[in-house]
DRENDRENDO-351197 format. One record per residue (C-alpha): residue in one letter; x, y, z; residue number from 1. Coordinates in steps of 0.25 Angstrom, whole numbers. Last residue first. Layout:
<migus>
(migu 'a' (X Y Z) NUM);
...
</migus>
This chain:
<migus>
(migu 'x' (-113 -225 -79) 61);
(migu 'x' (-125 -218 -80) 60);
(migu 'x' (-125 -211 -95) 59);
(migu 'x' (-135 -198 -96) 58);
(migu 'x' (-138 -193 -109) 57);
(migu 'x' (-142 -178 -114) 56);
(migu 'x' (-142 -178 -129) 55);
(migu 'x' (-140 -166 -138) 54);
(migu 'x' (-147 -163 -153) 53);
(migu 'x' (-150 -171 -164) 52);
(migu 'x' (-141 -179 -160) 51);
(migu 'x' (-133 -190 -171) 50);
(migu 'x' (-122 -179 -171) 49);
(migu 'x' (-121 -183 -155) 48);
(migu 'x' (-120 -169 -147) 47);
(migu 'x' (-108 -164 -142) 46);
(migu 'x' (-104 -166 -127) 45);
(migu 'x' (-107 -163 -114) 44);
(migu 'x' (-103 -172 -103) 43);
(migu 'x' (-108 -171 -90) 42);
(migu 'x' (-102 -182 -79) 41);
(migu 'x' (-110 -186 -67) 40);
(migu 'x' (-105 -194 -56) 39);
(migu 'x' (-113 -202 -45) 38);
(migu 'x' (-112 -203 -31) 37);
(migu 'x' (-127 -203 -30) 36);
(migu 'x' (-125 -188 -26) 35);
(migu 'x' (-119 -186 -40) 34);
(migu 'x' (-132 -190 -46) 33);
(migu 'x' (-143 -183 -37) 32);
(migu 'x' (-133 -170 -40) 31);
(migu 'x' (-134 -173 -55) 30);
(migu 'x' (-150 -172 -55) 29);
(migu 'x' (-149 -162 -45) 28);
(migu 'x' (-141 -153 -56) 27);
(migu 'x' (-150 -158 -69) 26);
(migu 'x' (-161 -152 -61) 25);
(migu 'x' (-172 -162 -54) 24);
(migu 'x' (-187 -161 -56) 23);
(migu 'x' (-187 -164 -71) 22);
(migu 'x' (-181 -177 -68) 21);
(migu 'x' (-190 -187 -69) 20);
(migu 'x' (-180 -200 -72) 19);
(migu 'x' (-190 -210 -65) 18);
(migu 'x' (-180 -211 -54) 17);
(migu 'x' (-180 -196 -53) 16);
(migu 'x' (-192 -196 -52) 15);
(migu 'x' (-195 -204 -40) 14);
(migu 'x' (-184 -198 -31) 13);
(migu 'x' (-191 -184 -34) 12);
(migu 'x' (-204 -192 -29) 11);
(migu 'x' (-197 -196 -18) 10);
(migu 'x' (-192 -185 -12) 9);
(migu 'x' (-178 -181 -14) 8);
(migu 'x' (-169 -177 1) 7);
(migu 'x' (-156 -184 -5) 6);
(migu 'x' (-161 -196 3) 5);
(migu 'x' (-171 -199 -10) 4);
(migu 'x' (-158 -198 -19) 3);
(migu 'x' (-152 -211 -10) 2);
(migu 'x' (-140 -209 -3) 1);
</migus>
């Protein structure tokens, strides 16, 4: 099922394809995920000595 089917208007649909997220919490964000019959895996760890201070990434396997 599409994210539009999940009751999303077109214009939300829209930014989340252009990565505009502020709209969305970091909860629907990863619900949207999983319903896409996806994983998602949190792993905090120390930051890098080369960091000035701490990084967020996202890896897509």
């Amino acid at each position: 099922m599409s994210l539009a089917a999940r009751r999303l208007t077109q214009p939300h649909v829209s930014e989340l394809k252009n990565y505009k997220l502020t709209r969305f919490s970091s909860e629907r964000l990863l619900r949207f995920v999983t319903q896409l019959d996806r994983d998602v895996e949190i792993v905090i760890r120390p930051k890098a000595k080369s960091h000035a201070s701490g990084l967020v990434s996202v890896l897509v396997a």
